[in-house]
C-alpha positions as a Markdown table, in Angstrom:
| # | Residue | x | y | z |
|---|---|---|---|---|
| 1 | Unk | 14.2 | 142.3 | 57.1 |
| 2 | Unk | 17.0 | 144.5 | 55.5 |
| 3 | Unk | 18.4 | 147.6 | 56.8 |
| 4 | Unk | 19.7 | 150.6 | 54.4 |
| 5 | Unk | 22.5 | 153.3 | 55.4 |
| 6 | Unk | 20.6 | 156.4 | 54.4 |
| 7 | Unk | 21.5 | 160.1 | 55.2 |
| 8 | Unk | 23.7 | 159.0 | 58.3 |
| 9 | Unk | 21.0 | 156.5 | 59.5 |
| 10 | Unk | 19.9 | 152.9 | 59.5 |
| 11 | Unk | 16.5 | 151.9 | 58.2 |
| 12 | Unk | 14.8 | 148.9 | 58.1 |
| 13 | Unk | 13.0 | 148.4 | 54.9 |
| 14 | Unk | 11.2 | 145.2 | 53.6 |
| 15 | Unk | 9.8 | 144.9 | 49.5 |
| 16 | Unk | 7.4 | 143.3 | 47.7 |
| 17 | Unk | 6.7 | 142.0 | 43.8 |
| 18 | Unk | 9.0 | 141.8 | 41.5 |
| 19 | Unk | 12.3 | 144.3 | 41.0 |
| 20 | Unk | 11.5 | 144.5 | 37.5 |
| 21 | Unk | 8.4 | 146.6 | 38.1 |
| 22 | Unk | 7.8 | 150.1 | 38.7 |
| 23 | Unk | 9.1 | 151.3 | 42.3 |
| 24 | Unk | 6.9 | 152.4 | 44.4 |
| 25 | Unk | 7.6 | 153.9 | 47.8 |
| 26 | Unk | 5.1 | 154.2 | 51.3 |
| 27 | Unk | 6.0 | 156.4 | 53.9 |
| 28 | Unk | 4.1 | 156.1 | 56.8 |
| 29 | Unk | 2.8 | 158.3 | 59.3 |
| 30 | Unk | 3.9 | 160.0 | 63.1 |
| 31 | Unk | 5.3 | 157.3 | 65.5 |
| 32 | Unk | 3.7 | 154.4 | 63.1 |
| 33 | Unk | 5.7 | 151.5 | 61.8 |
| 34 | Unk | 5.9 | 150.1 | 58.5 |
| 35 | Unk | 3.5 | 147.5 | 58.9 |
| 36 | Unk | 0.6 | 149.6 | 59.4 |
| 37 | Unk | 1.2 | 149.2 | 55.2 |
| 38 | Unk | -0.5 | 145.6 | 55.9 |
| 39 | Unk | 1.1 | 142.9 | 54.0 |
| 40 | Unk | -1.9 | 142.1 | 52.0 |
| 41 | Unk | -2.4 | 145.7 | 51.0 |
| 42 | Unk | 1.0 | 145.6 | 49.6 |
| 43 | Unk | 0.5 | 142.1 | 48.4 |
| 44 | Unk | -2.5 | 144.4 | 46.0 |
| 45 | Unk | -0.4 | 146.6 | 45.3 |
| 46 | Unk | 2.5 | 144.2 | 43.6 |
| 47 | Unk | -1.0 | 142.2 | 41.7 |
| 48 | Unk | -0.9 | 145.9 | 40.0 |
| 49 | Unk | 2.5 | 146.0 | 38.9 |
| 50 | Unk | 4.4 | 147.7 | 41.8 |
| 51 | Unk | 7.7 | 146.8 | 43.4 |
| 52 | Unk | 6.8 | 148.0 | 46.7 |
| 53 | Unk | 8.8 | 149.5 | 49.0 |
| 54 | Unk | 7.6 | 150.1 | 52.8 |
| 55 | Unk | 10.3 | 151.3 | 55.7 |
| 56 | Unk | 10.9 | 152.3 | 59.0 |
| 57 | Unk | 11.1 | 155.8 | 59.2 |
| 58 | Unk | 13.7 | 157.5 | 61.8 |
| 59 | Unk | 12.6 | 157.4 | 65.6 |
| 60 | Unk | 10.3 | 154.1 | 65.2 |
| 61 | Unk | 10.8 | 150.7 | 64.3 |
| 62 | Unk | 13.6 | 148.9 | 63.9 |
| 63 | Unk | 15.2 | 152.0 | 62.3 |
| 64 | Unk | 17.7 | 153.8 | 64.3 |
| 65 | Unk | 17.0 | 156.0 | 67.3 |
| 66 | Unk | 18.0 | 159.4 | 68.2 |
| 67 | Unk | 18.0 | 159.2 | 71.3 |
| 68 | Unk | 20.9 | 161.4 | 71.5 |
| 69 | Unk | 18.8 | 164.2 | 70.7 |
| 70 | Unk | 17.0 | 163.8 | 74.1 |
| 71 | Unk | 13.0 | 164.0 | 74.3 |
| 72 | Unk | 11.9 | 167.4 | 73.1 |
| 73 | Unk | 9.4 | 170.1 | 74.7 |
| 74 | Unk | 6.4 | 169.0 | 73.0 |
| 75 | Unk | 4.1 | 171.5 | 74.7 |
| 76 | Unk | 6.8 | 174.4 | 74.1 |
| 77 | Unk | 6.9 | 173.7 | 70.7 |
| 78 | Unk | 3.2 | 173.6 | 70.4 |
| 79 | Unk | 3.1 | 177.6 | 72.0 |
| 80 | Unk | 5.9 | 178.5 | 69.9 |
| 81 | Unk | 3.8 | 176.9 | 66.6 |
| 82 | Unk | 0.7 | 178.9 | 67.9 |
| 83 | Unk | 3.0 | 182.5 | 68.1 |
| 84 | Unk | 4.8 | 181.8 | 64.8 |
| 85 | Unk | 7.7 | 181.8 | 66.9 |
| 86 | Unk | 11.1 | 179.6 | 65.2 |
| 87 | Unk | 11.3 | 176.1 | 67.2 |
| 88 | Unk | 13.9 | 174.2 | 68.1 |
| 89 | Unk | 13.6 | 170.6 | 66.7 |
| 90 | Unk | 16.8 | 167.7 | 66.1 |
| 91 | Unk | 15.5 | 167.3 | 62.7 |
| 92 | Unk | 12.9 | 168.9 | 60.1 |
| 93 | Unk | 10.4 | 166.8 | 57.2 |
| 94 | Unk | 13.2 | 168.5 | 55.1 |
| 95 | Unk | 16.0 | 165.5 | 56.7 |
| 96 | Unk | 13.0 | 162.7 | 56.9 |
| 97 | Unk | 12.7 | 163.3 | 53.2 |
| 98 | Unk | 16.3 | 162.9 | 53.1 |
| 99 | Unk | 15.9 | 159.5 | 54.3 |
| 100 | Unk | 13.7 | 158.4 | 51.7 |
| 101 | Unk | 16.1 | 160.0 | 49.3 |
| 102 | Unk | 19.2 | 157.7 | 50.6 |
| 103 | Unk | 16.9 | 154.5 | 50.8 |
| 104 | Unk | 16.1 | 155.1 | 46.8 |
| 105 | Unk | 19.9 | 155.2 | 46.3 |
| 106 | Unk | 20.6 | 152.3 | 48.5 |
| 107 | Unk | 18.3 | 150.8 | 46.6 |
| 108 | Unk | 19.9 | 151.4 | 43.0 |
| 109 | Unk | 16.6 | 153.6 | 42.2 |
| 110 | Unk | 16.5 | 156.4 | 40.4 |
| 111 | Unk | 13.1 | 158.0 | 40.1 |
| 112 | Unk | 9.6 | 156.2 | 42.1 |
| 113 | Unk | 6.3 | 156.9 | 42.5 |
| 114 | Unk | 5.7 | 157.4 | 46.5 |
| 115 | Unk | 2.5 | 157.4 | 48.7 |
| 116 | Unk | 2.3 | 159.1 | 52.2 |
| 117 | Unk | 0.0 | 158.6 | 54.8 |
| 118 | Unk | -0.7 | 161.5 | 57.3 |
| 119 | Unk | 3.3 | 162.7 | 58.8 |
| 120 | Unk | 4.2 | 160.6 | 55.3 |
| 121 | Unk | 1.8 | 162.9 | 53.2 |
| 122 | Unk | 3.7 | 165.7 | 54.4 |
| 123 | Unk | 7.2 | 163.9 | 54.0 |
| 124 | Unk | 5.8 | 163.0 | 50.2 |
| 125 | Unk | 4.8 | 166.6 | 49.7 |
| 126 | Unk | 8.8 | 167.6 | 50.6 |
| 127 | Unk | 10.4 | 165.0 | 48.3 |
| 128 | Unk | 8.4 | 166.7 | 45.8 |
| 129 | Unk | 9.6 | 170.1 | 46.9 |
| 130 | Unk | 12.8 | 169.4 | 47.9 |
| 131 | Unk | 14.1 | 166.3 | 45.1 |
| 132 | Unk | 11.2 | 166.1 | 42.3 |
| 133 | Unk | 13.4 | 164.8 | 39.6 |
| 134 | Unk | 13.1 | 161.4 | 42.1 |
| 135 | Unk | 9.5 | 161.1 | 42.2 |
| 136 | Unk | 7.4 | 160.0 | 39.1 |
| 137 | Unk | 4.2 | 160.8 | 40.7 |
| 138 | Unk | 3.1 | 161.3 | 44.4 |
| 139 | Unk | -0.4 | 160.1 | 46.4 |
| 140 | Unk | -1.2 | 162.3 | 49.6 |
| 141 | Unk | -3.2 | 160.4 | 52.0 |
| 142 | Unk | -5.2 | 161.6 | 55.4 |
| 143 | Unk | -2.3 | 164.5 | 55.1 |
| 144 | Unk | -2.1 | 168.2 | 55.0 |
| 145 | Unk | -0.3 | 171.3 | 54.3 |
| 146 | Unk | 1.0 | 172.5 | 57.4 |
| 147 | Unk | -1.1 | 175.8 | 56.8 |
| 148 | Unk | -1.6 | 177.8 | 60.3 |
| 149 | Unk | -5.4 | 178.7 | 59.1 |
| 150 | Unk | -6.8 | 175.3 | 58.9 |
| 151 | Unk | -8.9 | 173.6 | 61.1 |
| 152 | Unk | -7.1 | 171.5 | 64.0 |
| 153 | Unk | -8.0 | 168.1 | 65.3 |
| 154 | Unk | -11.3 | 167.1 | 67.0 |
| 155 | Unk | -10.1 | 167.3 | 70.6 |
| 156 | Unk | -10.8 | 163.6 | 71.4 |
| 157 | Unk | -8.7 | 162.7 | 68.5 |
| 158 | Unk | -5.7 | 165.2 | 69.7 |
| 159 | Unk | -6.1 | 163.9 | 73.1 |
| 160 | Unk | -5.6 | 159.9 | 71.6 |
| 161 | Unk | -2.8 | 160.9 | 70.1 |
| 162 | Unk | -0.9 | 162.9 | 72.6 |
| 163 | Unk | -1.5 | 160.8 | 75.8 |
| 164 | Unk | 1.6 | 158.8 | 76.1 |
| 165 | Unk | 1.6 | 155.1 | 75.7 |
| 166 | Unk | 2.2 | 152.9 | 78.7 |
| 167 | Unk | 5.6 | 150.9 | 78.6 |
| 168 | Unk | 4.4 | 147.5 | 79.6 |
| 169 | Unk | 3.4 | 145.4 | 76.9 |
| 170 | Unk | -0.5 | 144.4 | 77.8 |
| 171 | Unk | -1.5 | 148.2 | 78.4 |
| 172 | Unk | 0.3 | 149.5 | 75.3 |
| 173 | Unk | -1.4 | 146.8 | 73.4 |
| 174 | Unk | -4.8 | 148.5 | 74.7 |
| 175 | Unk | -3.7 | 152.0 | 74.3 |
| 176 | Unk | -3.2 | 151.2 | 70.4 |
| 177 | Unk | -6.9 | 150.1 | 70.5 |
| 178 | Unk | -8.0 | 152.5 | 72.1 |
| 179 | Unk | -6.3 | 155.1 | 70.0 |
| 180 | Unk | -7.5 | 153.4 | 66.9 |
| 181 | Unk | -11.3 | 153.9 | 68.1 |
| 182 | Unk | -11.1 | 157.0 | 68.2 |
| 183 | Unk | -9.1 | 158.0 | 65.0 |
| 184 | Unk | -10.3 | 155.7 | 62.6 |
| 185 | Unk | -12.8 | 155.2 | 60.4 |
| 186 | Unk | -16.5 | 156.0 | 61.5 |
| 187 | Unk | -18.4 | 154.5 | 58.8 |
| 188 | Unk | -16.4 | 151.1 | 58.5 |
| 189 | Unk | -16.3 | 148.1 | 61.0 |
| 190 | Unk | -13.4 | 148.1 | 63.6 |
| 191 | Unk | -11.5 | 145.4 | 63.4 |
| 192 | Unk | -10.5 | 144.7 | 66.9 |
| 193 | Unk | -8.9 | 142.3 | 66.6 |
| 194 | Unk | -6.7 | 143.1 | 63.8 |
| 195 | Unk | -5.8 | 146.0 | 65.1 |
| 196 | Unk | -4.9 | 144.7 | 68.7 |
| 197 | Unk | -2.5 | 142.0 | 66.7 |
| 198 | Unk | -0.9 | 144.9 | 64.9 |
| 199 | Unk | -0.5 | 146.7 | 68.3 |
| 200 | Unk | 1.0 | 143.9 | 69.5 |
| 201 | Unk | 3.5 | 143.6 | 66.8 |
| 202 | Unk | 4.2 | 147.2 | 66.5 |
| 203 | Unk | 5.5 | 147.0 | 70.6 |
| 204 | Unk | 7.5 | 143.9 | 69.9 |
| 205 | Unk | 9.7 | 145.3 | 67.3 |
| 206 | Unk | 10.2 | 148.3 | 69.4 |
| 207 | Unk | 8.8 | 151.4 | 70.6 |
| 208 | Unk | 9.9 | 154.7 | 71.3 |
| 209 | Unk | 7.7 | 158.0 | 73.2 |
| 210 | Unk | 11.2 | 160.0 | 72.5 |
| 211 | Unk | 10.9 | 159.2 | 69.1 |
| 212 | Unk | 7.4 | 159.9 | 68.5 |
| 213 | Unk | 7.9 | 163.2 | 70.7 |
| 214 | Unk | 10.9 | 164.4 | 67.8 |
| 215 | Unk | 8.7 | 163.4 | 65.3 |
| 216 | Unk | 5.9 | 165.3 | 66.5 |
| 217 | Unk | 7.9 | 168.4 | 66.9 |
| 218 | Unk | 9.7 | 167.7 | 63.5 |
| 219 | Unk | 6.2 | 168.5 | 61.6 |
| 220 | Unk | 5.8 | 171.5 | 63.9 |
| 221 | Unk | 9.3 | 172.8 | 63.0 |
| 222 | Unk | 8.9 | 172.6 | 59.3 |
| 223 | Unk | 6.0 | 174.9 | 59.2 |
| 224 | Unk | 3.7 | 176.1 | 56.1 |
| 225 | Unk | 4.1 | 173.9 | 52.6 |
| 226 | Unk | 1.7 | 175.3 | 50.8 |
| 227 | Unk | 3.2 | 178.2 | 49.3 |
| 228 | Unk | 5.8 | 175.8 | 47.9 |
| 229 | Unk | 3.6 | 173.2 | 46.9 |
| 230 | Unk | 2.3 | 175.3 | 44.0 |
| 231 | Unk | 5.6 | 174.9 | 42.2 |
| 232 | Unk | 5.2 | 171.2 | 42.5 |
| 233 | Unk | 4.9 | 169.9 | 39.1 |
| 234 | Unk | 5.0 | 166.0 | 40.1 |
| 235 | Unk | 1.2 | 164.8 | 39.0 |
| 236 | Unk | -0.6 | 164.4 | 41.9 |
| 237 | Unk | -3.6 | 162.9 | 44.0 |
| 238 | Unk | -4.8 | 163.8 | 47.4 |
| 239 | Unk | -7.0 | 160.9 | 48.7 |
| 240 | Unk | -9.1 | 161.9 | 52.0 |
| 241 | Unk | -11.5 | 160.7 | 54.4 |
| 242 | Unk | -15.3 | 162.8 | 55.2 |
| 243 | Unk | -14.7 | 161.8 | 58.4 |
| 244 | Unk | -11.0 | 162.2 | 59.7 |
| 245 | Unk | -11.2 | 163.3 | 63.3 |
| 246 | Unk | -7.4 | 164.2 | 63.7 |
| 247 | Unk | -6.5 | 165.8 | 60.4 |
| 248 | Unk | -10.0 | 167.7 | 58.8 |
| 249 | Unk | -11.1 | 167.3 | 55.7 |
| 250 | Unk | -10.1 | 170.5 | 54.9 |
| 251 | Unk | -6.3 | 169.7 | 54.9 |
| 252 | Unk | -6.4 | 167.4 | 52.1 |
| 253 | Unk | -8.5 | 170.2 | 50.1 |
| 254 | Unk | -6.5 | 172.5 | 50.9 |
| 255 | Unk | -3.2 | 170.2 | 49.9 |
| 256 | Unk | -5.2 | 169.3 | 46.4 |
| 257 | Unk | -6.0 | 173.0 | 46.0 |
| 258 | Unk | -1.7 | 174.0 | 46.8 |
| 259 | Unk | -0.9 | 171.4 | 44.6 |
| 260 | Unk | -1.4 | 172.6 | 40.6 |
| 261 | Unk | -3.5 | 169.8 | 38.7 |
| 262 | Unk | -3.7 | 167.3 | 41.8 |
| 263 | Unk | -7.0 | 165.1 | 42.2 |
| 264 | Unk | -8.7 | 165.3 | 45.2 |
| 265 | Unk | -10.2 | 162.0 | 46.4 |
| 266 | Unk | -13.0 | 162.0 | 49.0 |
| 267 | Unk | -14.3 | 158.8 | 50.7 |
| 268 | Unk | -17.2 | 158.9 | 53.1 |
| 269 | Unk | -16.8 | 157.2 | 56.3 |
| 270 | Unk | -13.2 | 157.4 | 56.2 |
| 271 | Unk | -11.2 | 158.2 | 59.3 |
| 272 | Unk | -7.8 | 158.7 | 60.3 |
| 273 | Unk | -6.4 | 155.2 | 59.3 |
| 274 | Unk | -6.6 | 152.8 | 56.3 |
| 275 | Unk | -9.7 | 150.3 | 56.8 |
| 276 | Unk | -9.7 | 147.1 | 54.8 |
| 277 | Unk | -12.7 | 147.6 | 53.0 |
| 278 | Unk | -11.2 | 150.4 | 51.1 |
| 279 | Unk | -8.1 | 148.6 | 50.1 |
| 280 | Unk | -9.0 | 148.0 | 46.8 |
| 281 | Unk | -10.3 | 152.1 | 46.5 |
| 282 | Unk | -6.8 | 152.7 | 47.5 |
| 283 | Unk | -5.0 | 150.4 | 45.4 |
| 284 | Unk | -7.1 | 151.0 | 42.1 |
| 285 | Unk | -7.1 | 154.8 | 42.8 |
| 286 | Unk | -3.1 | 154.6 | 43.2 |
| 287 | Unk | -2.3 | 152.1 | 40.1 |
| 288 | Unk | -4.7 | 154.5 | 37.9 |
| 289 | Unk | -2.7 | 157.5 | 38.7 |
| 290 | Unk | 0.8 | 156.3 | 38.1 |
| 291 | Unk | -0.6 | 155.0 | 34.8 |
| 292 | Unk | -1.5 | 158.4 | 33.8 |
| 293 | Unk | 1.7 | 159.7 | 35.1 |
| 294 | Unk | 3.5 | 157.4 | 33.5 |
| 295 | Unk | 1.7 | 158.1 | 29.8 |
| 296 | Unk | 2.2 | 161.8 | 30.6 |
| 297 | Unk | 6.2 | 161.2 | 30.8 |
């Protein structure tokens, strides 16, 4: 796959469709790859007219490592999120935005439309902060708004998340399907073994607990959005599952409520994750919201 200088950094992107189309850009969430954007999902997405774009972000993948940086104090930074107290991070959702920024310029492209999932909601929210003349319209999925008075995670799910993976291949493999029982989606099948190939894959092209540790500690550094999202004027649509144990229900209300004129999405029996059976909900719900953004340009 190809690799992009952006903001001082290497990423590894990959596309899909056809250049001519409209861009569209999927960030993805803490510690996750680019392929948790299956192929075939972004296969639906090009049938609708989209050149997609899927990358890497810093700290995971084949993008590049900070490992200068050193692995932070996770549970410092927690107590010091909990106090309101400033903490110390290597980088902010303000510099991962960056990224996306310098990827769009490698890249030749001017404006996109961009959907986040979970940490990539709350990158997606920034970019429309932060550079909105980029973004032609912006999808918020499974995300939230960094507000201090919203619920927190079910403890299993916040448990899943923060026990660290095991470094030898077979028992990382089951970690990832463990963690994805517990996260994702309550009212849809689990693919086991879809998601152990994925696992597999995802420890293959490299894995990285530092990484995941400065991107945890990266959303805790950049604090509340929500104030600022109500100057956001890029149309958008906050999609959100009944039944996300890790990030409530009430986060993607609350980011569709910040947000002037955004569309809030529910989906019952939706998790923490993407499940196949609502690819299509995704994909129509997506490619009918650029369309209206689009017209409204």
């Amino acid at each position: 796959m190809p690799r992009a200088s952006s903001n001082g950094i290497e990423l590894e992107y990959d596309t899909f469709g056809r250049t001519s189309d409209r861009p569209l850009l999927l960030v993805m969430g803490l510690g996750a790859q680019m392929i948790l954007w299956d192929e075939a999902f972004c296969g639906l997405l090009a049938e609708r007219g989209f050149h997609v774009i899927r990358f890497d972000n810093r700290d995971v993948g084949l993008s590049t490592k900070l490992d200068a940086a050193g692995m932070p104090n996770v549970f410092e930074a927690f107590a010091n999120a909990a106090q309101g107290r400033q903490i110390a991070a290597p980088y902010t959702l303000s510099d991962m935005a960056g990224d996306a920024v310098g990827l769009l310029d490698a890249l030749g492209l001017e404006t996109t439309h961009v959907v986040g999932a979970s940490m990539g909601g709350m990158i997606v929210q920034t970019l429309a902060i932060e550079h909105a003349k980029r973004l032609r319209s912006l999808t918020s999925i499974m995300s939230t708004t960094g507000n201090p008075a919203l619920p927190g995670p079910e403890p299993a799910a916040m448990g899943a998340l923060t026990t660290p993976a095991p470094t030898e291949r077979e028992a990382a493999i089951e970690h990832g399907v463990k963690l994805w029982r517990v996260i994702g989606s309550p009212g849809f099948r689990f693919d086991e073994a879809w998601v152990r190939d994925r696992a597999a894959r995802a420890f293959d092209r490299g894995v990285s607990p530092a990484g995941f540790a400065r991107q945890l500690v990266a959303i805790l550094a950049s604090g509340n959005r929500k104030p600022a999202l109500g100057a956001v004027r890029t149309p958008s649509l906050v999609i959100h599952g009944a039944a996300d144990p890790l990030v409530p229900l009430a986060g993607g209300r609350d980011t569709a409520e910040a947000i002037p004129g955004a569309e809030l999405l529910v989906l019952e029996g939706m998790g923490h994750d993407l499940p196949k059976p609502l690819w299509t909900t995704f994909v129509d719900a997506i490619a009918k919201h650029a369309e209206r953004a689009e017209t409204a340009r």
